[in-house]
N, C-alpha and C positions, 0 to 999 in steps of 0.2 A: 122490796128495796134491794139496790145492788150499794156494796159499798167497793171502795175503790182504799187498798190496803198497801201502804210503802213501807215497806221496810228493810232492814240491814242485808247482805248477802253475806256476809262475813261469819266464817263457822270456830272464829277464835273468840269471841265475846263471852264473858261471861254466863253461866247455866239461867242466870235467875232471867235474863230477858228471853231465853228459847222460851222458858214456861210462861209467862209472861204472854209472848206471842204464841204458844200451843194452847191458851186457854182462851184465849182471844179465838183464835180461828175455831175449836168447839164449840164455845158461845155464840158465835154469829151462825155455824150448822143449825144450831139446836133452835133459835130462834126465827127461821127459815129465812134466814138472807145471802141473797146471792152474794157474792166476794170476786171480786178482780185482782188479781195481783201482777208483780211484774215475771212471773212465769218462773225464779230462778228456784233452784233446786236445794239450795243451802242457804244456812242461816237461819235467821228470823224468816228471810220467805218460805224455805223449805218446812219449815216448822208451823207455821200458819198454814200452807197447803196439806201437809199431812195430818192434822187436827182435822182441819175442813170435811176431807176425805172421809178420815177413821167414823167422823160425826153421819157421813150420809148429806152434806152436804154438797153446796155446786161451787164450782170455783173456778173460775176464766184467768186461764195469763195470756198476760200481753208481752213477748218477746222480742229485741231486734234478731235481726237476721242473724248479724254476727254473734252473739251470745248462743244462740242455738249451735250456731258453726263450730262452739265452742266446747257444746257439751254441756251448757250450764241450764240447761233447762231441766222441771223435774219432770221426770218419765213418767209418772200416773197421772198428770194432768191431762185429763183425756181432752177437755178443749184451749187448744194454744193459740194464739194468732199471732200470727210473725208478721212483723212492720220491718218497714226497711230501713230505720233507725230510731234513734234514742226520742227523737222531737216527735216522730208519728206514733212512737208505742204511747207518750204520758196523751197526745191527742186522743188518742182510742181509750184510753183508762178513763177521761174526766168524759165524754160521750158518754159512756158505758155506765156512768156510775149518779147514786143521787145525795153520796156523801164519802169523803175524804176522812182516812184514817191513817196516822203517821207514829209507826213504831220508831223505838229508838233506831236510828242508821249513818250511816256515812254522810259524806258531798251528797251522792247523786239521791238518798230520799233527803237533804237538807232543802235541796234545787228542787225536788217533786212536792214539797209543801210550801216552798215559796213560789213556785211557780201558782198554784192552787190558791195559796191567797191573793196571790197579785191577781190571776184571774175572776177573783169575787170580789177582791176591790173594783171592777169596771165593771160586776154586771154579768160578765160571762163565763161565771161558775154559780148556780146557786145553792149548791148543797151546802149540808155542814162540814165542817173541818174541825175535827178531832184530833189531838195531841197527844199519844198515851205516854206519860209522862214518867215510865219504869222506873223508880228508883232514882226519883229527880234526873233525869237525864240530861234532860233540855233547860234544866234549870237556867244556864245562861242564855241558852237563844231566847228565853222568855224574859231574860233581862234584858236582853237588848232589843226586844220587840217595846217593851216598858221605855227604855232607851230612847227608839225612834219616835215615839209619843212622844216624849217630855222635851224633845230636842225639835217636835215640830216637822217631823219625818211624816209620821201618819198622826192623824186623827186620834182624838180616845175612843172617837165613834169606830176605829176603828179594829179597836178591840171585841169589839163583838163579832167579830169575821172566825173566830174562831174560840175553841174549848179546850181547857184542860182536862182531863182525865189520869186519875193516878193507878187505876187498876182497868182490867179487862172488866169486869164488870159495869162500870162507870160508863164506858165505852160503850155499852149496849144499851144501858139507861138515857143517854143524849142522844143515840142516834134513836131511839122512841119519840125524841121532843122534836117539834116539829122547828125548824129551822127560820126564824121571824129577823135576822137582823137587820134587814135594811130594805124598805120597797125599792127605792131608787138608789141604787149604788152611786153610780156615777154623779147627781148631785153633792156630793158629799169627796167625789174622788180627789177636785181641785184643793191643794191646800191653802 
């Protein structure tokens, strides 16, 4: 199993989410699953790729150009693939992977999990998608996901497009469960 891993680049966050995402990436080493991530070298990503590593496991980033040009890539990542922007790196990441994990992070992993559910709202994502949910993080995106239900935005059906998880551990135990939400998505897409 590859899973496909978004999270913060920011090296100002709180300690308890590094550990949070450095036992995550040990756990998914030691359970022998491949790991994709967005290549960067700090934050939650660098801390997920160097758990990865330290464990003996494999772990692919997918970088744009520019962010390389930048320097922000992590240097042990012995396989990198450089796209030539932000829309071809998340393409290469949901190909490459047969389930979506979303650490606490900014805009650009908020846009990498909604981009992922909106794509398994139609069909053309069918892995799981995984919330890890640090220390209530996402507590309001998951109210407002609650929100777009009640107000007739999505489906309730549509809440089975994805999973909470409160600890790294949890997160290994669903992505064991085999992912059954919806034979036909797209019947259910129209509201």
């Amino acid at each position: 199993m590859t899973v496909c891993v978004f999270a913060s680049s920011s090296s100002r966050i709180d300690n308890c989410y590094a550990i949070a995402a450095s036992s995550l990436g040990s756990l998914l080493a030691r359970a022998k699953m491949d790991v994709v991530f967005g290549g960067g070298g700090i934050g939650l990503m660098g801390r997920l790729a160097d758990a990865v590593i330290e464990n003996g496991g494999r772990i692919t980033g997918v970088i744009p150009s520019f962010m390389k040009d930048e320097g922000w890539d992590h240097f042990a990542v012995s396989k990198m693939i450089v796209t030539s922007d932000m829309a071809e790196r998340k393409k290469q990441m949901f190909a490459m992977s047969d389930a979506v994990v979303a650490l606490p992070g900014g805009v650009g992993t908020l846009e990498e999990l909604t981009e992922a559910m909106t794509l398994k709202q139609f069909g053309l994502y069918r892995g799981s998608i995984i919330i890890l949910n640090t220390l209530n993080f996402y507590k309001y995106f998951i109210d407002f996901l609650e929100h777009m239900v009640s107000g007739h935005f999505l489906r309730s059906e549509h809440k089975g497009m994805w999973e909470i998880a409160n600890s790294p551990e949890e997160v290994i135990e669903l992505l064991w469960e085999k992912d059954g939400w919806h034979k036909d998505p797209r019947s259910i897409a129209r509201i």
